[in-house]
C-alpha positions in Angstrom: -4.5 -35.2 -36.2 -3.7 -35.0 -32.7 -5.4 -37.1 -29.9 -6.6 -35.0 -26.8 -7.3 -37.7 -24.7 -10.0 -38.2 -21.9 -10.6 -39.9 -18.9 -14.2 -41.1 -18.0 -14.2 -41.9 -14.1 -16.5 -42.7 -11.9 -19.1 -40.2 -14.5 -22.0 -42.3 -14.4 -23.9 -40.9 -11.8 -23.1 -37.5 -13.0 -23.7 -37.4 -16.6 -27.7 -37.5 -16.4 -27.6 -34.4 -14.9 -25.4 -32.9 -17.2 -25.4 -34.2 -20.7 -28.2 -32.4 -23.4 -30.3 -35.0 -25.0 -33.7 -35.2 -25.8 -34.4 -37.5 -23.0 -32.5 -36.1 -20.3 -31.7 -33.0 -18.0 -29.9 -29.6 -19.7 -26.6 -29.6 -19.5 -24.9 -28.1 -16.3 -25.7 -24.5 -15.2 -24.5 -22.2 -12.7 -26.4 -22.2 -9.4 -26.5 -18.8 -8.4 -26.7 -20.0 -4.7 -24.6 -23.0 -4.7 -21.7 -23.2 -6.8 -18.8 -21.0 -7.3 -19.0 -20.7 -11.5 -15.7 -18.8 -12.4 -12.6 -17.7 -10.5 -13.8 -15.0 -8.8 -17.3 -16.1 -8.2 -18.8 -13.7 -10.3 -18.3 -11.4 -12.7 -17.5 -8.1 -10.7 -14.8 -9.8 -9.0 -16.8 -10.0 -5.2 -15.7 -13.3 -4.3 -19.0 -13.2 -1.9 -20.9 -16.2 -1.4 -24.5 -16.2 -0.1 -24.1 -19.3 1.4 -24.5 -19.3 5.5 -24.2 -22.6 6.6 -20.6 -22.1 8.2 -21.1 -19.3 10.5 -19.3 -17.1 13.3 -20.8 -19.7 15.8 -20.0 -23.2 14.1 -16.7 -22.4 11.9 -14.2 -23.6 15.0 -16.2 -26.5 14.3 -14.6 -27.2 10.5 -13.5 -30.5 9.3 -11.5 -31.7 6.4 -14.1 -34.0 4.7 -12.0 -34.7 1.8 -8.7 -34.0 0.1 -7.1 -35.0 -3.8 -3.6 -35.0 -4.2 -2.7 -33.8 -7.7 0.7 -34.6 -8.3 0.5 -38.3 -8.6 -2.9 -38.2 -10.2 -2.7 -40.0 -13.7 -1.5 -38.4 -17.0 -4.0 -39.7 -19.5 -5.1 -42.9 -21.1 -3.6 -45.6 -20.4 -2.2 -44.4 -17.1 -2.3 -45.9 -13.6 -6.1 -45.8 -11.9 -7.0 -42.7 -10.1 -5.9 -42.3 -6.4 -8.8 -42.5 -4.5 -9.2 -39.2 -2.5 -8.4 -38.7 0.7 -11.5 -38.7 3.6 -10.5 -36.9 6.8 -10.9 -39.1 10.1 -9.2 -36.4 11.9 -9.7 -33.1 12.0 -6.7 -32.2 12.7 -4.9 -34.3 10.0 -2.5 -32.0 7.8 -2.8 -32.4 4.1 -0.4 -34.4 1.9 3.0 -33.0 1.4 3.8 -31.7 -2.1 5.3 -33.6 -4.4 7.0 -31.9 -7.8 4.9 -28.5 -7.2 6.8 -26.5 -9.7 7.2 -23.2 -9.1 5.6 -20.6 -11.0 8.6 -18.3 -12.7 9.2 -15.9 -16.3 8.7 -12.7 -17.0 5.6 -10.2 -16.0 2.5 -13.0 -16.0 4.8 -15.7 -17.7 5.3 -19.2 -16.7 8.6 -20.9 -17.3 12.2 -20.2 -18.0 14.8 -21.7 -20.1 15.5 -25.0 -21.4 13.1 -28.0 -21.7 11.5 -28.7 -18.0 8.8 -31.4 -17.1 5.2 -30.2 -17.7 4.3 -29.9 -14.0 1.6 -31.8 -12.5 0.1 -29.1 -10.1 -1.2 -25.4 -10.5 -0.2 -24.5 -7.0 -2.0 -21.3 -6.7 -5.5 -21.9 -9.5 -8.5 -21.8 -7.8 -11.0 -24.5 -9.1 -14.5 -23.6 -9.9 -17.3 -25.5 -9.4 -20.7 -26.0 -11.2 -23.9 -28.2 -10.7 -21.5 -30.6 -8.2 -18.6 -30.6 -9.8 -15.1 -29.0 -9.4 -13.1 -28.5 -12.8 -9.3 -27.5 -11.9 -6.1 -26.9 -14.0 -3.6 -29.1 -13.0 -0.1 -28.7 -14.8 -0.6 -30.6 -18.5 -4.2 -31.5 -17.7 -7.6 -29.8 -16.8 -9.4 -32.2 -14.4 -13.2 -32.6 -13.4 -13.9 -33.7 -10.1 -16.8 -34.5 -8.1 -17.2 -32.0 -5.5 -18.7 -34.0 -2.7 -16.4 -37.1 -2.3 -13.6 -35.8 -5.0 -14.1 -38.7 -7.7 -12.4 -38.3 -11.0 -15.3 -37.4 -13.5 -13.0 -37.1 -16.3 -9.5 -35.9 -17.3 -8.0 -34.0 -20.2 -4.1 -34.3 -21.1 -2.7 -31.7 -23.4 -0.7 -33.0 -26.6 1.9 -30.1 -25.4 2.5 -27.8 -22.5 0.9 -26.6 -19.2 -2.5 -25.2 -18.5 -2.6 -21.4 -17.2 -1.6 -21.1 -13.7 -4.6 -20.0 -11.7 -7.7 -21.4 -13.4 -10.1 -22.0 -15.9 -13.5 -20.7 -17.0 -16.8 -22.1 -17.8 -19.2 -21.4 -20.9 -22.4 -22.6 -20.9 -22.9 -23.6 -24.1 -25.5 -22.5 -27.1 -27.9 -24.5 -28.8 -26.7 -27.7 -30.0 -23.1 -26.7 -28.2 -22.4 -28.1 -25.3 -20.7 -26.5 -22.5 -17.3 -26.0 -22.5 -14.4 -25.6 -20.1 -12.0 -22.6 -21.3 -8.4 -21.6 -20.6 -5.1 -21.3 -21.9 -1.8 -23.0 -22.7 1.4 -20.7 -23.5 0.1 -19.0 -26.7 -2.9 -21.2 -27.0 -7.1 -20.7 -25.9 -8.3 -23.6 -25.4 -11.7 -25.3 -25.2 -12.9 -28.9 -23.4 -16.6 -30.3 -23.8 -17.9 -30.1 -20.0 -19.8 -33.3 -19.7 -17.0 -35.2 -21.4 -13.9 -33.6 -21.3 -12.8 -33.7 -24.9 -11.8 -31.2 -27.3 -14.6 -29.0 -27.8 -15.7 -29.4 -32.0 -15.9 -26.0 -33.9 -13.7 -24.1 -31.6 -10.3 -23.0 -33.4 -8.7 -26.4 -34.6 -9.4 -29.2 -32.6 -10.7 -27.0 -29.5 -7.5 -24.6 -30.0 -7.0 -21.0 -31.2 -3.5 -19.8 -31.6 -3.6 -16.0 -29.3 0.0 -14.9 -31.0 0.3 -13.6 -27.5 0.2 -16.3 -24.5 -1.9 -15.3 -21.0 -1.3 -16.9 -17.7 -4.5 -16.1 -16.2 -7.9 -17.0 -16.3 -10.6 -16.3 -19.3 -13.4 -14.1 -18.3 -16.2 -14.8 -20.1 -19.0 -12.7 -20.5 -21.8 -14.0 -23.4 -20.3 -15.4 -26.1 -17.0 -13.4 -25.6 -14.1 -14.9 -23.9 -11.8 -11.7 -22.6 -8.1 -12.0 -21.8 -5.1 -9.9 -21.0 -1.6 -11.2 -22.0 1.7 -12.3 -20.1 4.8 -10.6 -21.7 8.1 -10.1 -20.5 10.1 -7.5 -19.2 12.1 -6.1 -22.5 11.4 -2.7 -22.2 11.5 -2.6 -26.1 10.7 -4.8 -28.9 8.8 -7.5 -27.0 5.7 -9.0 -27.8 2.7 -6.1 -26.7 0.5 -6.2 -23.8 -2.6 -5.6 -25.6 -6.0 -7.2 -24.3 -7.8 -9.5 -26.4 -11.6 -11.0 -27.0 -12.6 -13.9 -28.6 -16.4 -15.5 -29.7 -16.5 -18.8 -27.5 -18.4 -20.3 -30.1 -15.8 -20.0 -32.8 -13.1 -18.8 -31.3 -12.8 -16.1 -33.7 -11.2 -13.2 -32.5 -13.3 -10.2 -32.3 -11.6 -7.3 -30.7 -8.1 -6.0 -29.6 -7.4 -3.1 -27.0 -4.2 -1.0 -27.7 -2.4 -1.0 -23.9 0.0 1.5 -25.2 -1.8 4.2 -27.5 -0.7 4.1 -30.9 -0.3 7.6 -33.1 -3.9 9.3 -33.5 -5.3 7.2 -30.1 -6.2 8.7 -26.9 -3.3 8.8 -24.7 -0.3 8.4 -27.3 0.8 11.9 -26.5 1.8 10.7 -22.6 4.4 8.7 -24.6 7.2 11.7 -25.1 10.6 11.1 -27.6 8.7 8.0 -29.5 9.0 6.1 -25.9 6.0 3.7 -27.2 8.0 2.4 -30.4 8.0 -1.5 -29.6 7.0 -0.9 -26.2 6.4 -4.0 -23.8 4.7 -4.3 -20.6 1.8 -2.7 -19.9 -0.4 -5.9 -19.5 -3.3 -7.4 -17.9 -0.7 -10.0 -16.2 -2.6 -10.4 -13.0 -4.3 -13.2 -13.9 -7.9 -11.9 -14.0 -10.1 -9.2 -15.1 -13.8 -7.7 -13.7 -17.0 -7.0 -15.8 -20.3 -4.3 -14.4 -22.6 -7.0 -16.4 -25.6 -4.8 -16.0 -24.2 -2.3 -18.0 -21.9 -4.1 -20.5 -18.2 -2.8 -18.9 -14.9 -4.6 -18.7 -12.4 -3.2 -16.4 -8.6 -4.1 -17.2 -5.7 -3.2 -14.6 -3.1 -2.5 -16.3 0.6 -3.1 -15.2 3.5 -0.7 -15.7 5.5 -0.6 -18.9 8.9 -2.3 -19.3 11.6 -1.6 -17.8 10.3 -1.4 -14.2 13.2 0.9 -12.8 14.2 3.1 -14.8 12.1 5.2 -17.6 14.6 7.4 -19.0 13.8 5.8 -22.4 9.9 6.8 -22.5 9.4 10.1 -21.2 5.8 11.1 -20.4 3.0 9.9 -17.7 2.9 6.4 -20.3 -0.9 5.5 -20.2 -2.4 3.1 -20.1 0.3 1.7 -17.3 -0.6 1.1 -13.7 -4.2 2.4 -14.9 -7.3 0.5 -14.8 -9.5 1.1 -18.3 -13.0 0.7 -18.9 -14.2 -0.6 -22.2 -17.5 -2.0 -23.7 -16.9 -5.7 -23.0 -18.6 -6.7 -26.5 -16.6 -4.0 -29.0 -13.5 -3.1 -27.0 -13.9 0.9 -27.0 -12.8 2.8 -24.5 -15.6 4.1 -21.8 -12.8 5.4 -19.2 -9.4 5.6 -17.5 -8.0 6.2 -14.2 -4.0 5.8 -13.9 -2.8 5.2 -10.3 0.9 6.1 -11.2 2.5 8.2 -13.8 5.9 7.2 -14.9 6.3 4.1 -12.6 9.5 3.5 -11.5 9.1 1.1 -8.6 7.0 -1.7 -10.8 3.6 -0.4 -9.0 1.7 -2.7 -11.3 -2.3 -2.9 -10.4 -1.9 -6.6 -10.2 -5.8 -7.4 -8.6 -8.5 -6.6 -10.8 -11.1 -4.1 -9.6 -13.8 -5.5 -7.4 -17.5 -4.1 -7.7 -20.0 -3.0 -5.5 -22.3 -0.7 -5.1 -22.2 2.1 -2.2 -24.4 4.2 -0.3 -24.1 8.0 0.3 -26.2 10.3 1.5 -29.0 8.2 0.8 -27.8 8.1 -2.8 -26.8 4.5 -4.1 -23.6 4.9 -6.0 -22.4 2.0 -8.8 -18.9 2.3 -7.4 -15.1 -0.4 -7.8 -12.7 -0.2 -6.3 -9.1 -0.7 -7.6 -6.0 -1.4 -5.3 -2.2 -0.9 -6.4 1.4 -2.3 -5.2 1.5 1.2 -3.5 -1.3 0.1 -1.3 -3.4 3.1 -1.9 -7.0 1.8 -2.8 -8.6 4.2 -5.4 -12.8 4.2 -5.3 -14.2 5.2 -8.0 -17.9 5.5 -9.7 -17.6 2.5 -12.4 -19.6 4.3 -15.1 -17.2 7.4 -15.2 -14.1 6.6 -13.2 -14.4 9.7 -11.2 -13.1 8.8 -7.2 -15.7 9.1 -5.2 -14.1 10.7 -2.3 -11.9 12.6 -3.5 -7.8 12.7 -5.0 -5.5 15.0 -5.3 -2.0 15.1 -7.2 0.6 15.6 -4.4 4.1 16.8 -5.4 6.7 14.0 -4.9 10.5 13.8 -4.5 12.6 13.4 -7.8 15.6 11.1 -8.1 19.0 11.8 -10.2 19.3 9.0 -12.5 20.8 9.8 -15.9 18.6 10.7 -18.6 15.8 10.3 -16.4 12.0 11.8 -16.5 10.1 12.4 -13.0 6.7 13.1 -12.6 6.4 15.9 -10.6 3.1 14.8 -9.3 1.2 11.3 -8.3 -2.1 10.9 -7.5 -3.2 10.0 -3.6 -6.8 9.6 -2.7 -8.3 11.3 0.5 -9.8 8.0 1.6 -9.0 5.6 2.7 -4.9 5.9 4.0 -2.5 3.3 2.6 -2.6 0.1 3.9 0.6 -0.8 3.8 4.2 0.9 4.7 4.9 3.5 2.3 7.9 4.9 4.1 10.9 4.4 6.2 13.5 6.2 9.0 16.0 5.0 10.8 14.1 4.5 13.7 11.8 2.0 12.3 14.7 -0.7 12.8 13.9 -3.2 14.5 14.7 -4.0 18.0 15.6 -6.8 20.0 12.2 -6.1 22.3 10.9 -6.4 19.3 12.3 -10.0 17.4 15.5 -11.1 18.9 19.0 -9.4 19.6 20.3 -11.4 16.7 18.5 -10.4 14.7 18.1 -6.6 15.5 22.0 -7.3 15.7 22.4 -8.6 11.9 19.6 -5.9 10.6 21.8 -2.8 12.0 24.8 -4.6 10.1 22.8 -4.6 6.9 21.7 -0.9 7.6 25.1 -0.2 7.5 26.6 -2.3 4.8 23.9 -0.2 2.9 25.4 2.8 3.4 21.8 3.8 5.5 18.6 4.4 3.2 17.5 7.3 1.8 13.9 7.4 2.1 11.4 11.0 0.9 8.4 9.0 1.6 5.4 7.5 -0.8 7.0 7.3 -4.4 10.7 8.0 -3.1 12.7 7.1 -6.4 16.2 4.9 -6.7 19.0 7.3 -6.4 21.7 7.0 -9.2 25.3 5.5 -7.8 27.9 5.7 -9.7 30.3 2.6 -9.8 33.2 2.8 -7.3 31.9 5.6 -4.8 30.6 4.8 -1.2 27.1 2.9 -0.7 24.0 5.3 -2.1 21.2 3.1 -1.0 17.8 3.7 -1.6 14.6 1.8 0.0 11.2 2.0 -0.8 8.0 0.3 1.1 5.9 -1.0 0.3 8.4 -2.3 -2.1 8.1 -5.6 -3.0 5.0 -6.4 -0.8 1.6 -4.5 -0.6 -1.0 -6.3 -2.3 -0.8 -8.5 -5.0 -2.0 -10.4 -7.8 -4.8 -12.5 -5.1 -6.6 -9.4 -4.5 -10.0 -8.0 -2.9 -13.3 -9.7 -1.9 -16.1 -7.6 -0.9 -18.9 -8.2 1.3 -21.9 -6.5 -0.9 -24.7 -6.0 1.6 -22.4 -4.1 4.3 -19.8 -2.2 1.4 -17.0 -4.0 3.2 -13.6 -4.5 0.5 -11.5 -7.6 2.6 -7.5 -7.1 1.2 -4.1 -8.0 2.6 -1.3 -6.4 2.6 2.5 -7.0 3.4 5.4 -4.6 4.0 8.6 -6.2 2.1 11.2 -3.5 0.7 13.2 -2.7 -2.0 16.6 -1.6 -1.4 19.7 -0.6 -3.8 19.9 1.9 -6.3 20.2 2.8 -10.1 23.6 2.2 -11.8 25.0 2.0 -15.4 24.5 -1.7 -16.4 27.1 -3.6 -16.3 28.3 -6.3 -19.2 27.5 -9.5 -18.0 25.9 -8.2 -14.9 22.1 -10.4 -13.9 19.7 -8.4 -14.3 16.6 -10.4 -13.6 13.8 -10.4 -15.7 15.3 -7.3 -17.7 18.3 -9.2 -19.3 18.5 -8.4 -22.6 16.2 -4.7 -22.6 18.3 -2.1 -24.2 17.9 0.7 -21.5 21.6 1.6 -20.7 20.5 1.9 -16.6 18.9 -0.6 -14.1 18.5 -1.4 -10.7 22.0 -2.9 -8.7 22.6 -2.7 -4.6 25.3 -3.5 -2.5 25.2 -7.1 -3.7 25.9 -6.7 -7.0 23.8 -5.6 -10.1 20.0 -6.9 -10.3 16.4 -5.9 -8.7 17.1 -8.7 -5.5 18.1 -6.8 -2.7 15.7 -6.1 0.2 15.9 -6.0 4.1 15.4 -9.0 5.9 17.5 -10.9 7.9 17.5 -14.8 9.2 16.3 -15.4 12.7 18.5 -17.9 14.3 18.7 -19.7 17.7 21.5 -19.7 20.2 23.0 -22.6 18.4 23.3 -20.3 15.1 20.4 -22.4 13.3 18.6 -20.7 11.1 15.1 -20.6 12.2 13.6 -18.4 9.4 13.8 -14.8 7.9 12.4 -11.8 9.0 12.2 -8.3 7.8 14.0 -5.5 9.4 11.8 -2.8 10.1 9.2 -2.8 12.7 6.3 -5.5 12.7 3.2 -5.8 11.7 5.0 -7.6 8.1 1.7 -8.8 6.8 -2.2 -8.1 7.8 -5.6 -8.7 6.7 -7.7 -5.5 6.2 -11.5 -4.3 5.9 -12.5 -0.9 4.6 -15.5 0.6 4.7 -16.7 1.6 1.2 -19.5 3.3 1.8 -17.2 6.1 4.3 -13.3 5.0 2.8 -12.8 4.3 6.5 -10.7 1.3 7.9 -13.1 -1.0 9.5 -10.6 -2.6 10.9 -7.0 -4.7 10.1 -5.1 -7.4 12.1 -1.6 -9.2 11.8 -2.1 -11.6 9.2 0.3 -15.1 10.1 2.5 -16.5 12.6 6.1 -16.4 12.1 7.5 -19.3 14.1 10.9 -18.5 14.2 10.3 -15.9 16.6 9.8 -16.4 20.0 6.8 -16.9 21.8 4.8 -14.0 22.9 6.6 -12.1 19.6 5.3 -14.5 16.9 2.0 -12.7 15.7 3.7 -10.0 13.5 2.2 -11.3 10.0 3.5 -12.9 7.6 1.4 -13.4 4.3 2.1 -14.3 0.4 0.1 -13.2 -2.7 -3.0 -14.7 -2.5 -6.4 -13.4 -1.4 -9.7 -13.7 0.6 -13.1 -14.6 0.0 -15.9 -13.5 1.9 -19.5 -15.1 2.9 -23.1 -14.3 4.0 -22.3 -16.6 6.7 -20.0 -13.3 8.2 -17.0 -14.9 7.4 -13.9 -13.9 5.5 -11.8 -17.5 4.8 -8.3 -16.7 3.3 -4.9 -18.7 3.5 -2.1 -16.6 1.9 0.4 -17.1 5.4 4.1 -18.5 5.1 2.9 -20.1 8.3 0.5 -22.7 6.2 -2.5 -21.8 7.9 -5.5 -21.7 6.4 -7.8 -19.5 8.2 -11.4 -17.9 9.3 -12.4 -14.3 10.9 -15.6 -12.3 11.5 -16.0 -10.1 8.9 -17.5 -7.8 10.9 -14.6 -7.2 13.6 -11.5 -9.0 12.0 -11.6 -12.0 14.9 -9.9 -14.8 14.1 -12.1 -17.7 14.4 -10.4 -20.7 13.2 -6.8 -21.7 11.6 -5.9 -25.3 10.5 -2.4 -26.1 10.0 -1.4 -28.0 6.6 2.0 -29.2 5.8 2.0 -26.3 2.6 0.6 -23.4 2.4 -2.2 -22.4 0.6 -1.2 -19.7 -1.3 -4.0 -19.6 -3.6 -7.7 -18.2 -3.3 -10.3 -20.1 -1.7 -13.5 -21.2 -3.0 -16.9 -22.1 -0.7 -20.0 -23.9 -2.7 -23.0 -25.5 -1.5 -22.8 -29.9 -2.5 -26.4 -31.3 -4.0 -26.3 -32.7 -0.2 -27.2 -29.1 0.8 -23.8 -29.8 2.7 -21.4 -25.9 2.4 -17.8 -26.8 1.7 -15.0 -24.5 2.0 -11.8 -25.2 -0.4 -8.2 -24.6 -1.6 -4.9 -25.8 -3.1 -2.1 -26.6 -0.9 0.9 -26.6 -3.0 -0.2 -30.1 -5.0 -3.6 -31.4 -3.2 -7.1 -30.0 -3.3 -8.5 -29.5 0.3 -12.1 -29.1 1.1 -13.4 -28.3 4.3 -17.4 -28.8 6.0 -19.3 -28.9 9.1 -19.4 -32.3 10.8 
């Protein structure tokens, strides 16, 4: 039998509080107040805290109080003692440099590539939760508890194989006899710790281990005894592994339901799959990490990504539900409730990468249970959560159609009246750039890439790839928002005022459709038998997009930059109770740029959280800045520079000191943030 060893640090002081015997406290429970208990907070995916300590009027006032650094923590038994943590003197003080982050690379939600590689030691982009004091993390091949006012080790697990799921892991509080347990997954594997101690939780699977058949990157939702997940699958347009969601019985790990992402024959939606497209199908997944629950009323809400391939669809004819849709099922059975698809047919990999956030609006003095969902596109679709109807209206808009081979266009997509896009979602020639508006080198090297390209054809929101045919002149295509728009970090929502917090970046596609060629790289889609795929001016594969280097007057590169007109990247509040814009602002600095021209935005993947204080905290910015603004006007109140960015969702929790803190990763360290 396999050890799964632990590591009992520095636990004394915590255990009375959280181990179940006759003679002592129950075992740890979420605070409602205090602690943030799973990734998103709660279950409807609000990342809102109630806690108000850190306010408008004292946040320029934040501290680091303490920092772990996870990459040269120890691996296990036996290893070298625990660093101690890291207590900020200065305020200023960046946090540690990363050591051996690993990046996080596969297919759609997988982790990995090819060979053997070193189990990393960091989840650079998991968000810890934290329960009753103290902060449990993922941390490459380990799952580490930590206390969350001085960050002590309480206790480390090692897994006898692998690497933890990137972004997190989920808390159960136990039943009975059972103790509480720490979920997540590893590759194929669900796996379950004991809380207070951090072994492998008895009774569940094998030693604390079910085999899913289907790994999941993300983060177990769990909701009663029922742990839910999606699945991370490549990009093999056919005969990969399915996309299919999953539930399991935390006690047991038993599996207990399984939700068909592509409809099989006699199911609801198989007819949108034309010319037997949904043979062996792949994609269509929950890959983005997380999922949302209404757990009044008993509903699960999966955003689904777009079937495989992303580009080109010629081989599945048909509107292909359930991609780019989010579906509503009864969390405890797996039956359908609802749909709403965002995009029929995609062709631009328009996943729904965020889960739906919940919140509940007002209208005409009417109080409406309402979510809303938020796709690559940047179009944010509110809907009523009990029948998936929009609330303010949408209306299927005819759209341009492309000339790819074999290809089927839908002649329609779907654009809600309210609110706008928030992002680009189209492009003319006299978006370039200027040099008034980044430098004349760069304007300079962006016209020469606008030409190499042949120019860009461009018909606006859901402007397909045009087909070029090997050997003719240039036939570029570019699409926005392309690459950028939201992504897997998602919303937060402020619940009392209906406010939905989101950023958004602008980075486009460019290139074209073309008959694959042998040997050509096709990213993620080597090896799919679709006969076309995405190639540009650079050769075949889905890489080309339009950005060029800024450089000084010495030629050094000083950074990249896009090549249409700024703002790249901002931070955005809608109003959900009107589906107005409440108001948006350039989100990061990019410092290659001269002063005076450097606030143009400049954000990654991750998201914001918001509190009752009236703040919205969020890092997310290539500029490493990790940052605080009113949520009521979008003011940016504080920033504190680190030495990596923090491109991972933040957490806030209330100590047992009554102290608030404010946290994220940084590439390889935890860093925590309070009032003086």
């Amino acid at each position: 039998m396999r050890i799964h060893h632990a590591v009992m640090l520095a636990a004394a002081a915590l255990l009375p509080a959280m181990a179940q015997t006759p003679n002592s406290k129950p075992a740890p429970k979420p605070n409602p107040a205090a602690d943030w208990p799973m990734y998103n907070r709660d279950l409807g995916g609000t990342r809102y805290s109630p806690l108000t300590q850190i306010s408008p009027t004292n946040v320029s006032n934040l501290q680091m109080a303490w920092n772990y650094r996870l990459s040269n923590a120890p691996a296990g038994r036996g290893a070298a003692p625990a660093p101690a943590p890291e207590r900020a003197g200065d305020a200023n003080a960046p946090a540690p440099a990363a050591r051996g982050a690993a990046p996080v690379a596969g297919g759609r939600g997988g982790a990995g590539g090819r060979g053997a590689a070193p189990v990393p030691t960091v989840n650079p982009e998991a968000t810890p939760i934290v329960i009753n004091g103290v902060m449990y993390l993922p941390a490459g091949g380990r799952v580490l508890a930590l206390d969350a006012e001085t960050g002590k080790l309480v206790w480390e697990y090692k897994l006898p194989a692998g690497s933890t799921g990137s972004r997190g892991v989920a808390f159960w509080p136990g039943e009975g006899a059972t103790p509480p347990r720490i979920v997540f997954t590893a590759g194929r594997r669900l796996m379950a710790i004991n809380a207070i101690t951090g072994e492998a939780s008895a009774g569940f699977g094998e030693n604390g281990s079910v085999d899913i058949k289907v790994g999941w990157n993300g983060v177990p939702l769990i909701y009663k005894n029922v742990i839910m997940l999606g699945a991370s699958v490549g990009e093999i347009s056919q005969g990969g592994d399915p996309g299919d969601s999953r539930a399991f019985d935390a006690r047991s790990g038993t599996k207990l339901w399984e939700f068909h992402s592509v409809p099989q024959p006699g199911e609801p939606g198989h007819e949108t799959w034309l010319d037997d497209g949904w043979k062996q199908r792949s994609g269509v997944n929950v890959w983005g990490w997380y999922m949302t629950l209404d757990e009044q009323r008993g509903i699960l809400y999966m955003p689904f990504g777009s079937p495989a391939g992303n580009y080109w669809g010629g081989d599945r004819p048909g509107s292909n539900l359930f991609g780019n849709s989010v579906v509503a099922v009864d969390a405890l059975t797996g039956k359908m409730k609802w749909y709403f698809q965002t995009v029929h047919h995609d062709l631009w990999d328009s996943d729904l990468p965020p889960a739906p956030v919940l919140l509940d609006i007002k209208q005409n003095g009417k109080t409406i249970p309402a979510l809303a969902a938020i796709n690559k596109q940047s179009w944010m679709f509110i809907l009523n959560r009990e029948t998936g109807k929009p609330v303010f209206g949408v209306e299927e808009r005819p759209v341009a159609a492309g000339d790819a081979p074999d290809e089927w266009y839908s002649p329609t997509q779907p654009f809600p009246l309210k609110p706008p896009a928030l992002a680009r979602t189209s492009f003319k020639k006299e978006d370039l750039v200027t040099a008034e508006d980044t430098t004349p080198e760069h304007a300079k090297a962006c016209r020469e890439l606008y030409d190499k390209a042949g120019g860009f054809y461009n018909a606006g929101p859901f402007t397909p790839f045009l087909f070029h045919e090997e050997g003719t002149p240039p036939r570029s295509t570019i699409i926005f928002p392309g690459n950028g728009g939201p992504n897997w970090g998602g919303m937060a929502a402020d619940t009392r005022n209906g406010l939905v917090f989101v950023q958004t970046h602008d980075a486009a596609l460019t290139g074209w459709i073309e008959k694959k060629r042998p040997g050509g790289n096709y990213g993620s889609g080597n090896g799919s038998p679709q006969p076309y795929d995405r190639g540009s001016v650079n050769g075949p594969g889905p890489y080309s997009g339009f950005a060029a280097p800024i450089r000084d007057a010495g030629g050094k590169t000083l950074g990249n930059a896009p090549c249409q007109k700024p703002p790249w990247g901002q931070l955005w509040a809608v109003n959900a109770n009107t589906g107005d814009i409440a108001w948006h602002v350039p989100l990061g600095l990019n410092e290659g740029l001269p002063v005076g021209k450097q606030n143009v935005g400049g954000s990654g993947s991750a998201g914001p959280i918001a509190t009752a204080g009236g703040l919205v905290f969020i890092g997310a910015t290539n500029d490493r800045r990790f940052r605080a603004f009113d949520s009521k006007t979008g003011k940016e109140l504080w920033a504190f520079k680190l030495d990596q960015a923090v491109n991972a969702n933040p957490l806030t929790y209330q100590g047992k000191s009554g102290r608030q803190y404010v946290a994220a990763i940084a590439s390889d360290s935890v860093v925590v943030f309070a009032l003086p």
